[in-house]
PDB file as gemmi writes it, atoms N, CA and C in Angstrom:
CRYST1    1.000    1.000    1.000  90.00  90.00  90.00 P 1                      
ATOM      1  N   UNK A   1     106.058 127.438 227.070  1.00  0.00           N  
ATOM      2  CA  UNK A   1     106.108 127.557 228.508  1.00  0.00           C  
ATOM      3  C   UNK A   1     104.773 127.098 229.089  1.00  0.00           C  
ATOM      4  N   UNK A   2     104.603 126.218 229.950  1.00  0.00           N  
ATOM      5  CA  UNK A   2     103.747 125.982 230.699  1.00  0.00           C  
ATOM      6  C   UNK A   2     103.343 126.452 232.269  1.00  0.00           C  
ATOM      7  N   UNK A   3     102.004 126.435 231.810  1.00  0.00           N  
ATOM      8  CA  UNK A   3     101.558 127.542 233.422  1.00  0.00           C  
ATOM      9  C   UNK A   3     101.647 126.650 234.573  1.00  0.00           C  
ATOM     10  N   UNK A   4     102.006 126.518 235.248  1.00  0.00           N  
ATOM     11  CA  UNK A   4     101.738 125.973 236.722  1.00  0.00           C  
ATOM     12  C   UNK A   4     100.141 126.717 237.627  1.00  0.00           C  
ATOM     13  N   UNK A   5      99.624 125.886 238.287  1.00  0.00           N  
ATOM     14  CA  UNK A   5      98.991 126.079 238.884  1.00  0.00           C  
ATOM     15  C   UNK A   5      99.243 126.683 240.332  1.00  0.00           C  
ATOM     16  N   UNK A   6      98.288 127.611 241.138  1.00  0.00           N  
ATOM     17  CA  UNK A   6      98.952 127.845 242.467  1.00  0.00           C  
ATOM     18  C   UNK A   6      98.851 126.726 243.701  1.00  0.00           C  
ATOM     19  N   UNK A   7      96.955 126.444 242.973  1.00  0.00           N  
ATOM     20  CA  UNK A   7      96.910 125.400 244.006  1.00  0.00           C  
ATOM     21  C   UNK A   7      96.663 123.875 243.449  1.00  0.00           C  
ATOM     22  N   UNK A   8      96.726 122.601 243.685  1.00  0.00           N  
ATOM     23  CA  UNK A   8      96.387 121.029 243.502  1.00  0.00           C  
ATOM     24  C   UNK A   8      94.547 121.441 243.833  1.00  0.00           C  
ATOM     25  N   UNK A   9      94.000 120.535 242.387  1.00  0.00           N  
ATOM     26  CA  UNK A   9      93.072 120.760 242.729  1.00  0.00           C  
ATOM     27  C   UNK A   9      92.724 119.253 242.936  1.00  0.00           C  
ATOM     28  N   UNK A  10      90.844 118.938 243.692  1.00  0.00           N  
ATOM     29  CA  UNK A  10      90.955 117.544 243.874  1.00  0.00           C  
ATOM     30  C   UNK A  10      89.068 117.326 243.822  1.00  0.00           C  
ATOM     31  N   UNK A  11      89.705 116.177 242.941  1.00  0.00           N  
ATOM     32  CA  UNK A  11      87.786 115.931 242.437  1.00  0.00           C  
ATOM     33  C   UNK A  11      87.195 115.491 243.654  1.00  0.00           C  
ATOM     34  N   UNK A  12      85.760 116.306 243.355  1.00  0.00           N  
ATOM     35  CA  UNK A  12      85.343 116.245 244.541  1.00  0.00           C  
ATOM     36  C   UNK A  12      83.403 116.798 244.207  1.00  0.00           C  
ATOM     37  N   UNK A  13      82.604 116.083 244.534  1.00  0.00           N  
ATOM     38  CA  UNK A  13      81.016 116.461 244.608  1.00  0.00           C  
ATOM     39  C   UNK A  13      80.830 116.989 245.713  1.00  0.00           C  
ATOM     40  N   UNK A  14      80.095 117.867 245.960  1.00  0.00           N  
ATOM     41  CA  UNK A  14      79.741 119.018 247.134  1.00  0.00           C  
ATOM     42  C   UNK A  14      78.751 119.678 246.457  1.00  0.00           C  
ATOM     43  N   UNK A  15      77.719 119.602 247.250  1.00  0.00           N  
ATOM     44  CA  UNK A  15      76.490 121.126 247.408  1.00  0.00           C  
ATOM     45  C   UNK A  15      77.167 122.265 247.522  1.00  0.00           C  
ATOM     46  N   UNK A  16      76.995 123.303 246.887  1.00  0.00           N  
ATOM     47  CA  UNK A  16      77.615 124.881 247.006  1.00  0.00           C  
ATOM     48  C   UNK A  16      76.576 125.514 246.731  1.00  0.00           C  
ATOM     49  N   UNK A  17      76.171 126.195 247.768  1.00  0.00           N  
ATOM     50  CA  UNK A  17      75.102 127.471 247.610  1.00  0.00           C  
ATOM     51  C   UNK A  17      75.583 128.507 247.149  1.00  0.00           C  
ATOM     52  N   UNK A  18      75.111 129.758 246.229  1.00  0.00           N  
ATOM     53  CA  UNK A  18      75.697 130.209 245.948  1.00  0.00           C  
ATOM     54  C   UNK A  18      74.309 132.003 245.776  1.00  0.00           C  
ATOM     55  N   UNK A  19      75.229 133.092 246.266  1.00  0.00           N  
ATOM     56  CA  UNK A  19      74.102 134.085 246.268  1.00  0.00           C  
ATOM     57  C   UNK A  19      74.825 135.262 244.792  1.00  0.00           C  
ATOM     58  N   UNK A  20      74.095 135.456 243.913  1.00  0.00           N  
ATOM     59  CA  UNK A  20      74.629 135.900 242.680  1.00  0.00           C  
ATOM     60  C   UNK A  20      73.709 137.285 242.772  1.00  0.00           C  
ATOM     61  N   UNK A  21      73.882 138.810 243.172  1.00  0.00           N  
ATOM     62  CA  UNK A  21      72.597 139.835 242.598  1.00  0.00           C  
ATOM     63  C   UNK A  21      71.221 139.461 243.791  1.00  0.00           C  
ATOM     64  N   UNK A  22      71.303 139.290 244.917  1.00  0.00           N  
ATOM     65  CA  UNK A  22      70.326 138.958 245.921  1.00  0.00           C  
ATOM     66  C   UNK A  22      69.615 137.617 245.798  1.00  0.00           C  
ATOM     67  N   UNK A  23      69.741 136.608 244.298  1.00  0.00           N  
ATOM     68  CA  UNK A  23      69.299 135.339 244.204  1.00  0.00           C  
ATOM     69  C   UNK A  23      70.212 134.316 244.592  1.00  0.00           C  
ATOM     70  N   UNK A  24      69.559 133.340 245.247  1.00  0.00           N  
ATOM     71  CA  UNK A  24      70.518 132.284 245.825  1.00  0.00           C  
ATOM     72  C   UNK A  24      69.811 131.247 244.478  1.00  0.00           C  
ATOM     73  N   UNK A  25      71.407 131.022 244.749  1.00  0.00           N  
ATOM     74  CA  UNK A  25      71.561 129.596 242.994  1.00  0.00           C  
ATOM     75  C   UNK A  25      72.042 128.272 243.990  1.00  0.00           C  
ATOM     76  N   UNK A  26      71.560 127.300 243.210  1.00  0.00           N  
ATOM     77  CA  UNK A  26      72.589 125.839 244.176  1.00  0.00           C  
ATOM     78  C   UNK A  26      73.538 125.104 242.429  1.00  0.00           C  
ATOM     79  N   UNK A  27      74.529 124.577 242.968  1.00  0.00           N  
ATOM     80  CA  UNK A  27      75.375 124.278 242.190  1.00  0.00           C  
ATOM     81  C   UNK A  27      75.994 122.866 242.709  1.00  0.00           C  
ATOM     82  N   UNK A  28      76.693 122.225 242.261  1.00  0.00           N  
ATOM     83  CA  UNK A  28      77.301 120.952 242.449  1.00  0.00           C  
ATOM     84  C   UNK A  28      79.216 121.076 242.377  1.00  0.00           C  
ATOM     85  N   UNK A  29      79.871 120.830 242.979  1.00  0.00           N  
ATOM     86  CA  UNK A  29      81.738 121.312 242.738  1.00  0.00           C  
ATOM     87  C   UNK A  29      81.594 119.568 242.338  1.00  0.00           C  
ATOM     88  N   UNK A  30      82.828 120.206 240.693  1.00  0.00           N  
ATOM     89  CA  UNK A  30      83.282 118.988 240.499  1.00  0.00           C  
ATOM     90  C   UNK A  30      84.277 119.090 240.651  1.00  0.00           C  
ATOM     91  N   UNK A  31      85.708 120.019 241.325  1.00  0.00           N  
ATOM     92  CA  UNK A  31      86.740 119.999 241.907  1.00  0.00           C  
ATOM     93  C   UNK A  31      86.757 121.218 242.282  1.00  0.00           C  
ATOM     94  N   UNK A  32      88.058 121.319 243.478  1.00  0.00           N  
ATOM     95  CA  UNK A  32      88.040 122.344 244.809  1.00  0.00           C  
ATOM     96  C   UNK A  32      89.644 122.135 244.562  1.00  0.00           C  
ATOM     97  N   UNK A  33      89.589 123.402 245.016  1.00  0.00           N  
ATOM     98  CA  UNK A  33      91.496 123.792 245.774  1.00  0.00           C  
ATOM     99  C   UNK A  33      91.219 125.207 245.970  1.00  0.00           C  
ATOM    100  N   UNK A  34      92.486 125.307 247.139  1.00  0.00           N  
ATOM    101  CA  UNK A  34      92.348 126.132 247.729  1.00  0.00           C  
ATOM    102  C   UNK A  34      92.201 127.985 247.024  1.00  0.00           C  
ATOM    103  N   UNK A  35      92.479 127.484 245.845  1.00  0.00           N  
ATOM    104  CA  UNK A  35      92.127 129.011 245.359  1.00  0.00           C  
ATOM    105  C   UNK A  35      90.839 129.151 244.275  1.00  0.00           C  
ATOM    106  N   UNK A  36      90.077 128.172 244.292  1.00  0.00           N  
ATOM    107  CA  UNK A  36      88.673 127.762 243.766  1.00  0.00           C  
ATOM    108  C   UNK A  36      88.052 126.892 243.811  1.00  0.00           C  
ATOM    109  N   UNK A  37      86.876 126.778 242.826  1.00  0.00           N  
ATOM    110  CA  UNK A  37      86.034 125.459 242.195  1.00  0.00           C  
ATOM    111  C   UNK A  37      85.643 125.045 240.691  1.00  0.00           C  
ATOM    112  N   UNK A  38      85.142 124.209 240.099  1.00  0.00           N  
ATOM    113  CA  UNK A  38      84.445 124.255 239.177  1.00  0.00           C  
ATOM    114  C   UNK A  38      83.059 123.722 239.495  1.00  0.00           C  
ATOM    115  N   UNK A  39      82.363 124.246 238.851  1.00  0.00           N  
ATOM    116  CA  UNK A  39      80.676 124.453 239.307  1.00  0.00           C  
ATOM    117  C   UNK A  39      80.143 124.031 238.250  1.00  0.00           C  
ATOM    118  N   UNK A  40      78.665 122.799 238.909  1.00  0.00           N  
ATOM    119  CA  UNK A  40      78.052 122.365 237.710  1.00  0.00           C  
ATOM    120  C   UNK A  40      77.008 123.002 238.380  1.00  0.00           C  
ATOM    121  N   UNK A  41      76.044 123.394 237.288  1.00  0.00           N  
ATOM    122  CA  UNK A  41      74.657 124.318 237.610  1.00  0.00           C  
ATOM    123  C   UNK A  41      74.051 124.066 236.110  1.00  0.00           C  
ATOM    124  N   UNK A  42      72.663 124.715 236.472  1.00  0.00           N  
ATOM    125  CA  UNK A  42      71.825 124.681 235.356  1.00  0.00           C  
ATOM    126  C   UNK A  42      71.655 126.631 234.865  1.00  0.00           C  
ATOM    127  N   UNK A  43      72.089 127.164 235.629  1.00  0.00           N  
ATOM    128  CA  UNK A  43      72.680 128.443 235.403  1.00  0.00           C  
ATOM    129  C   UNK A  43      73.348 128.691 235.391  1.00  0.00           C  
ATOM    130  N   UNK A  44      73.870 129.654 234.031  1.00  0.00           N  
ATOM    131  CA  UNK A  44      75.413 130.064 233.823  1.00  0.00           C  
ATOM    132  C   UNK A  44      74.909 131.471 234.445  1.00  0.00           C  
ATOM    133  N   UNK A  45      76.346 132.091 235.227  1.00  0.00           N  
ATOM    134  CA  UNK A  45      77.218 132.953 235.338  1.00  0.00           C  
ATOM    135  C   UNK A  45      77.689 133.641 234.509  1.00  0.00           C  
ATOM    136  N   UNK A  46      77.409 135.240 234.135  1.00  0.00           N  
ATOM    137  CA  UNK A  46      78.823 135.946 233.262  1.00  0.00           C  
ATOM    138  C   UNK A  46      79.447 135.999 234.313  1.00  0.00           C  
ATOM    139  N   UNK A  47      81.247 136.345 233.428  1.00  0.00           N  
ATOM    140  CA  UNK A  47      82.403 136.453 233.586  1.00  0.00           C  
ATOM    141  C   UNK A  47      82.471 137.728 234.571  1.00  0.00           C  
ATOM    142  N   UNK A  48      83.459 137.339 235.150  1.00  0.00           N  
ATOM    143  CA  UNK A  48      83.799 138.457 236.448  1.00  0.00           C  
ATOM    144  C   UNK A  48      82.326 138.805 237.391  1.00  0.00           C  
ATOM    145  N   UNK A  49      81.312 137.744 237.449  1.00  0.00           N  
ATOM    146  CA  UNK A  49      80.142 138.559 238.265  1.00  0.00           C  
ATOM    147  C   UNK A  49      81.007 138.222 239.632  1.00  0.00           C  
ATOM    148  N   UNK A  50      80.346 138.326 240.525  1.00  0.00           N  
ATOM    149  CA  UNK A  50      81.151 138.500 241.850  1.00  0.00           C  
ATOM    150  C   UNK A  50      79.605 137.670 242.457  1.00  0.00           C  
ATOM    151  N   UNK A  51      80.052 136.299 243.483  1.00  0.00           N  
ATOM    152  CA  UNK A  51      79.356 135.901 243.944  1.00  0.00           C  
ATOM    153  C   UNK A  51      79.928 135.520 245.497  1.00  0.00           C  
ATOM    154  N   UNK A  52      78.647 135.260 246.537  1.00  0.00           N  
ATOM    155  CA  UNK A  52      79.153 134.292 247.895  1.00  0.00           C  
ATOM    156  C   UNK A  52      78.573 133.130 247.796  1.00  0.00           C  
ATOM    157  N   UNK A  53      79.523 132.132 248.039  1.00  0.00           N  
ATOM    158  CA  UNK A  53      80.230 130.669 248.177  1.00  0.00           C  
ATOM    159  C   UNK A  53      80.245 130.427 249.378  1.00  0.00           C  
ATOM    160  N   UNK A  54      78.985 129.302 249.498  1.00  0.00           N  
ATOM    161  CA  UNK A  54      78.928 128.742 251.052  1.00  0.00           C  
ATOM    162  C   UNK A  54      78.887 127.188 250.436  1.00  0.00           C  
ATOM    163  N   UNK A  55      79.579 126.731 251.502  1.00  0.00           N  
ATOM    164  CA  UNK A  55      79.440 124.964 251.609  1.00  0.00           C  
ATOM    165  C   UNK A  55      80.143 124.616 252.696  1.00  0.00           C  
ATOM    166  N   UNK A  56      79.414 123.554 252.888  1.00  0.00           N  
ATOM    167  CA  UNK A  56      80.471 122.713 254.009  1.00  0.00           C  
ATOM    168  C   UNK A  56      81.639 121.987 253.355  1.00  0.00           C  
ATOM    169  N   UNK A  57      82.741 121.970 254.241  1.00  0.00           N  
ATOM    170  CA  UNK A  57      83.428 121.061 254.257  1.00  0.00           C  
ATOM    171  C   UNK A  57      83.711 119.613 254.867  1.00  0.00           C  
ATOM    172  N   UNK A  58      83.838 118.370 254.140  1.00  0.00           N  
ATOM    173  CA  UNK A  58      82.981 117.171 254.585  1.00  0.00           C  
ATOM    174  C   UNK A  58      84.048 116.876 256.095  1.00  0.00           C  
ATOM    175  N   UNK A  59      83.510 115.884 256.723  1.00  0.00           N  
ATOM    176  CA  UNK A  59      83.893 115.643 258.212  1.00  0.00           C  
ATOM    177  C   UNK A  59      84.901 116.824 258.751  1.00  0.00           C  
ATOM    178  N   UNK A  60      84.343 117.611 258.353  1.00  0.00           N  
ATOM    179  CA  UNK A  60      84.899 119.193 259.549  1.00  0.00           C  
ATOM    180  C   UNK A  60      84.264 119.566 260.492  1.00  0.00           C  
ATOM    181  N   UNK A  61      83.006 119.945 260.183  1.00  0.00           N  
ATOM    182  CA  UNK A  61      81.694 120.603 260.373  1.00  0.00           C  
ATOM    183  C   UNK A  61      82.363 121.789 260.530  1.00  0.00           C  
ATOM    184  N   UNK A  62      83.120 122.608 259.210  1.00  0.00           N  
ATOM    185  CA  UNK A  62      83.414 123.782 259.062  1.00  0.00           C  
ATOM    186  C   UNK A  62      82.558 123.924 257.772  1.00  0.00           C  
ATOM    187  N   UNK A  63      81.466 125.202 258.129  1.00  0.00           N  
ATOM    188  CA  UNK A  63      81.646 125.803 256.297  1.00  0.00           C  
ATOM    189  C   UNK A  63      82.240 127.016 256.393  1.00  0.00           C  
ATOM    190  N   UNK A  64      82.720 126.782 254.720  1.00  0.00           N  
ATOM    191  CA  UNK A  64      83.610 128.297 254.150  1.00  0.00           C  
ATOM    192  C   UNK A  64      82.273 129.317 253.547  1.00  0.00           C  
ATOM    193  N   UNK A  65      82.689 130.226 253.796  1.00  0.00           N  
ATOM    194  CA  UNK A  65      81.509 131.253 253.519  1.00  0.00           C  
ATOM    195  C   UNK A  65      82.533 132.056 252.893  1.00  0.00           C  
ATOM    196  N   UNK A  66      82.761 132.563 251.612  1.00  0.00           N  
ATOM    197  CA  UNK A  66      83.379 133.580 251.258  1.00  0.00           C  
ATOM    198  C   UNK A  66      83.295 134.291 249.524  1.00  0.00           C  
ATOM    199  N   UNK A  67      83.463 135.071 249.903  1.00  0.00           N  
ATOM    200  CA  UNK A  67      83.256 136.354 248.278  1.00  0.00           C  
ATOM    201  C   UNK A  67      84.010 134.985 247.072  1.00  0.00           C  
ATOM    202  N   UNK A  68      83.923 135.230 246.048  1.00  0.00           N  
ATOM    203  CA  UNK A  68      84.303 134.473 244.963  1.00  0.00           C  
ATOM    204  C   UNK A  68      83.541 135.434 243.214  1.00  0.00           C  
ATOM    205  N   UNK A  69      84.595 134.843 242.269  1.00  0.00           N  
ATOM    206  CA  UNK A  69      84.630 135.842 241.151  1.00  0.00           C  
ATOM    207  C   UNK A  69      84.544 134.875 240.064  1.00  0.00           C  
ATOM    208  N   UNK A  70      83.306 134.588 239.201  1.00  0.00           N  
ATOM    209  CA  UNK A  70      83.675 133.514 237.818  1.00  0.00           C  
ATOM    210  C   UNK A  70      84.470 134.237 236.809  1.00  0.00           C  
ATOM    211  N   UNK A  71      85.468 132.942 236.894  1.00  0.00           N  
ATOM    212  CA  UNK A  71      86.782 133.457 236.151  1.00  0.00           C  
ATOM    213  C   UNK A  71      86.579 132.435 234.738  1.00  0.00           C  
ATOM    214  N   UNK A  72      85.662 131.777 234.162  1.00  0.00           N  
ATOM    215  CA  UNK A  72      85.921 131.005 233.397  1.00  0.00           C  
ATOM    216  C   UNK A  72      84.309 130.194 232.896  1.00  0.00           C  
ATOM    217  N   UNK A  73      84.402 129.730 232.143  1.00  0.00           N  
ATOM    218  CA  UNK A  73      82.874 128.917 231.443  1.00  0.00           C  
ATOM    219  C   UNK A  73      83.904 127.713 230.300  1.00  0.00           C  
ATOM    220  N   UNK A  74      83.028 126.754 230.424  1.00  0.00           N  
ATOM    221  CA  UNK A  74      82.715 125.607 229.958  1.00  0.00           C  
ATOM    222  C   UNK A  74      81.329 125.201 229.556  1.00  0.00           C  
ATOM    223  N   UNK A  75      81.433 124.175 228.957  1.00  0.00           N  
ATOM    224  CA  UNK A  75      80.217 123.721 228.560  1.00  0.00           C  
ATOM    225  C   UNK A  75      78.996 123.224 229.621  1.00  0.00           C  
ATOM    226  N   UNK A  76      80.210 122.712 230.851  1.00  0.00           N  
ATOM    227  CA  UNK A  76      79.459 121.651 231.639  1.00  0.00           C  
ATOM    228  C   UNK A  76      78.954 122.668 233.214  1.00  0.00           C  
ATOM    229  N   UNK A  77      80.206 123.735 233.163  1.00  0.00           N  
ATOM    230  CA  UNK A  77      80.409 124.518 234.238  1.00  0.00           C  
ATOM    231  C   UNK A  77      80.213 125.691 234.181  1.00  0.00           C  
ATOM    232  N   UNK A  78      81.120 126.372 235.493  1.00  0.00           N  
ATOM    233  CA  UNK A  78      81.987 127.711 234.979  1.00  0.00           C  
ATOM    234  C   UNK A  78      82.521 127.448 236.547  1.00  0.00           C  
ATOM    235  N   UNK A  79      84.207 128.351 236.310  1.00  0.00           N  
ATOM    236  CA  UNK A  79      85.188 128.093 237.737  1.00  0.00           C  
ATOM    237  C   UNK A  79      85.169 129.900 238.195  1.00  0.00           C  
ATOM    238  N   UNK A  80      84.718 129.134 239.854  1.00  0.00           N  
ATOM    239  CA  UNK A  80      85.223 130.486 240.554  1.00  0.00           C  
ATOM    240  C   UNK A  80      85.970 130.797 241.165  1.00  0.00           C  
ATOM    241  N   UNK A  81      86.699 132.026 241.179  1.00  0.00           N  
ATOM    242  CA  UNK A  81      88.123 132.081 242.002  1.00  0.00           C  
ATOM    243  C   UNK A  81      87.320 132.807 244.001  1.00  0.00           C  
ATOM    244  N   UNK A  82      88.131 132.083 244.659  1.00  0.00           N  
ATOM    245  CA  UNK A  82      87.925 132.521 246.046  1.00  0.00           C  
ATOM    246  C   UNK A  82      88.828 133.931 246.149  1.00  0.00           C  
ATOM    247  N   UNK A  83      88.104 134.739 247.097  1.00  0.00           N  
ATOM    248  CA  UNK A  83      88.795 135.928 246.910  1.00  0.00           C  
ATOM    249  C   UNK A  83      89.419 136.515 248.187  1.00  0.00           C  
ATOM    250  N   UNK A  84      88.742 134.864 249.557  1.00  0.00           N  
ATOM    251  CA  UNK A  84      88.963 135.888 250.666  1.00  0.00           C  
ATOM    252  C   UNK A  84      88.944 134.418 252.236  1.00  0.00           C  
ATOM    253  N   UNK A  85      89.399 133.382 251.883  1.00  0.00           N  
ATOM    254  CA  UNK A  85      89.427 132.435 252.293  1.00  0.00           C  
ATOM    255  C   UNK A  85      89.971 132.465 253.767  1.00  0.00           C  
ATOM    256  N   UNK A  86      89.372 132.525 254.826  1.00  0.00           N  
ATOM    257  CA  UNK A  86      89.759 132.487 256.246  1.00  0.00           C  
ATOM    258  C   UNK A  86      90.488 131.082 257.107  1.00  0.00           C  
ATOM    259  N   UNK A  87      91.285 131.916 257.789  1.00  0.00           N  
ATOM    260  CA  UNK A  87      92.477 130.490 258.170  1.00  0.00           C  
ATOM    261  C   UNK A  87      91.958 129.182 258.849  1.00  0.00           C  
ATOM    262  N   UNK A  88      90.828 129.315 259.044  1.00  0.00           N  
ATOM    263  CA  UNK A  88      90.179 128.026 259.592  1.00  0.00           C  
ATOM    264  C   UNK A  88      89.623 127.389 258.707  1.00  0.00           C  
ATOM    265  N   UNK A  89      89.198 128.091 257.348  1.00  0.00           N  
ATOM    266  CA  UNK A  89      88.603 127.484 256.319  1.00  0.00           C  
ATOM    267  C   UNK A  89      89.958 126.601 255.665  1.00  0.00           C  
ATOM    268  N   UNK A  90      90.985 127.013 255.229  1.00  0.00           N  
ATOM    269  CA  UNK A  90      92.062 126.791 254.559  1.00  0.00           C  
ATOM    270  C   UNK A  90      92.419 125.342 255.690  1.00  0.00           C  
ATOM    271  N   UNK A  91      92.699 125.346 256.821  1.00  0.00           N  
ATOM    272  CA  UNK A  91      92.729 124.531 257.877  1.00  0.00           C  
ATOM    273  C   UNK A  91      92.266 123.220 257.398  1.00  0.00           C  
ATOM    274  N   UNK A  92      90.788 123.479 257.545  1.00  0.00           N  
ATOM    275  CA  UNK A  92      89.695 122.437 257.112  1.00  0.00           C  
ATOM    276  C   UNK A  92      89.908 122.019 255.993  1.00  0.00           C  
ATOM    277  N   UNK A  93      89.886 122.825 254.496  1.00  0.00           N  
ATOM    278  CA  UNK A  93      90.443 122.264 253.349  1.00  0.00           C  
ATOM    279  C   UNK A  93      91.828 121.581 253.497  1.00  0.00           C  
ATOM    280  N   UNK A  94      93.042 121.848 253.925  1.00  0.00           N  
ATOM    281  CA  UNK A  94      94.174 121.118 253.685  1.00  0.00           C  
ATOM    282  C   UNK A  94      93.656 120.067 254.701  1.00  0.00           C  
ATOM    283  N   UNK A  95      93.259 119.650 255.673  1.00  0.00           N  
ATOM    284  CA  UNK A  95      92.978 118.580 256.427  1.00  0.00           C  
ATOM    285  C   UNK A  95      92.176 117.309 255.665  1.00  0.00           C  
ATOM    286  N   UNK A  96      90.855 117.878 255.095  1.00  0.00           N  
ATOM    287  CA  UNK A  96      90.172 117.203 254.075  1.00  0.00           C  
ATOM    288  C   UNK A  96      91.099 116.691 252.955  1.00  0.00           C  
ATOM    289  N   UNK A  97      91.983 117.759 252.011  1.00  0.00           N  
ATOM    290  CA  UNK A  97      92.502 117.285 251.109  1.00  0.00           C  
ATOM    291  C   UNK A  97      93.546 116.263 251.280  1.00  0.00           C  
ATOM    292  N   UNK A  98      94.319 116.552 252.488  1.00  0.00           N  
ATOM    293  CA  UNK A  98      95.118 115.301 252.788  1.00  0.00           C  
ATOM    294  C   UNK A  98      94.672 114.010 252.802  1.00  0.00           C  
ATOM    295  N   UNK A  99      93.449 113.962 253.386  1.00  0.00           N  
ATOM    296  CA  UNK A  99      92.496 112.454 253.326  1.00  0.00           C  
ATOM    297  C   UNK A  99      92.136 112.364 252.090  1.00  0.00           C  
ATOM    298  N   UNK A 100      91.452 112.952 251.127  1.00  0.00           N  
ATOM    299  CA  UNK A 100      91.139 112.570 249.800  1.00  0.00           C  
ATOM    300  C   UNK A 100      92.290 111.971 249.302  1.00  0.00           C  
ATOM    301  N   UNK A 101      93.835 112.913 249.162  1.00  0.00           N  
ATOM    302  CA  UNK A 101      95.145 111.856 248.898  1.00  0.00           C  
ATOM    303  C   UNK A 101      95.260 110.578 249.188  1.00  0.00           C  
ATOM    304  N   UNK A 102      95.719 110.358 250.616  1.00  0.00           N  
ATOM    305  CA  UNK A 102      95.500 109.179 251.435  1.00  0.00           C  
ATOM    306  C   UNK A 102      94.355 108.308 250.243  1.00  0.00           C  
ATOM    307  N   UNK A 103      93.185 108.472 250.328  1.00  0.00           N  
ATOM    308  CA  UNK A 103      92.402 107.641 249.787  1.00  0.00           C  
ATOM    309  C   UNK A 103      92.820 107.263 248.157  1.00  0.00           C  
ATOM    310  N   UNK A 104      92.887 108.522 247.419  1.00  0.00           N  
ATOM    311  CA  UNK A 104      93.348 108.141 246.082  1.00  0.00           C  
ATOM    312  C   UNK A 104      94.897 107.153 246.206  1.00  0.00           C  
ATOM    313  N   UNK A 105      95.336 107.668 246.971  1.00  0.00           N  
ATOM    314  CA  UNK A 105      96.641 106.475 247.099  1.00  0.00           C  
ATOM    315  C   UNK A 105      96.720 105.461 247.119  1.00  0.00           C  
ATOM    316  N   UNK A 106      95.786 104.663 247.887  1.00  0.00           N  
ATOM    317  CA  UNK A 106      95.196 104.043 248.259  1.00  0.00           C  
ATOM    318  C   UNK A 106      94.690 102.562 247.713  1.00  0.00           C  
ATOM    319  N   UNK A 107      93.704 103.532 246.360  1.00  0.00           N  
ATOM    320  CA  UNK A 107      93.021 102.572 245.145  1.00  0.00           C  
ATOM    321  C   UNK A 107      94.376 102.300 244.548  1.00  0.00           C  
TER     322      UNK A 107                                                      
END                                                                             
C-alpha cells in the first residue's frame, strides 16, 4: 500500500528564519507545500523540537509566520510540519504555487 501525500509539494529556494529555544537559526527550503518544508541548514534539529517559521512568500509580499514541528532528518536537511497556517497565508501559497505550475509546464 502506498501513502499518499496530503499536500503537492514544489521545489522551491527561500530564506526561512527560523526561532528554535529563544535562538534564531536561518535555513534555506528546498521544497514547500502547504503542510510543510524541507530545510537545508548547517544545524540540525532533534525530532519533534517545536519551532517558528517565518518567510516570505515570493511576489505576495505576504509572510507566513507560524508554529512548526521537525518531523524528519536527512542527510542534507530535516522537514517541518506547519502546525497552524492562517487563511491568507494558505491564499498566498496556493496563488504562488499555481504560478510555479504554470512555469514548470511550461519548460
Amino acid at each position: 500500500m502506498t501513502r499518499r501525500r496530503a499536500h503537492e509539494r514544489y521545489q522551491c529556494e527561500i530564506s526561512v528564519r527560523l526561532v528554535h529555544e529563544g535562538r534564531e537559526l536561518h535555513a534555506v527550503s528546498e521544497n514547500l507545500s502547504l503542510g510543510g518544508m524541507l530545510l537545508r541548514s548547517d544545524v540540525s534539529l532533534p525530532l519533534a523540537a517545536e519551532v517558528k517559521v517565518q518567510f516570505d512568500v515570493p511576489s505576495s509580499g505576504i509572510t507566513v509566520e507560524t508554529d512548526a514541528v521537525v518531523r524528519w532528518h536527512k542527510p542534507s536537511g530535516f522537514g517541518v510540519q506547519f502546525m497552524s497556517l492562517r487563511a491568507r497565508e494558505v491564499w498566498a501559497l496556493n496563488r504562488w504555487f499555481t504560478k510555479l505550475s504554470a512555469v514548470e509546464q511550461s519548460i
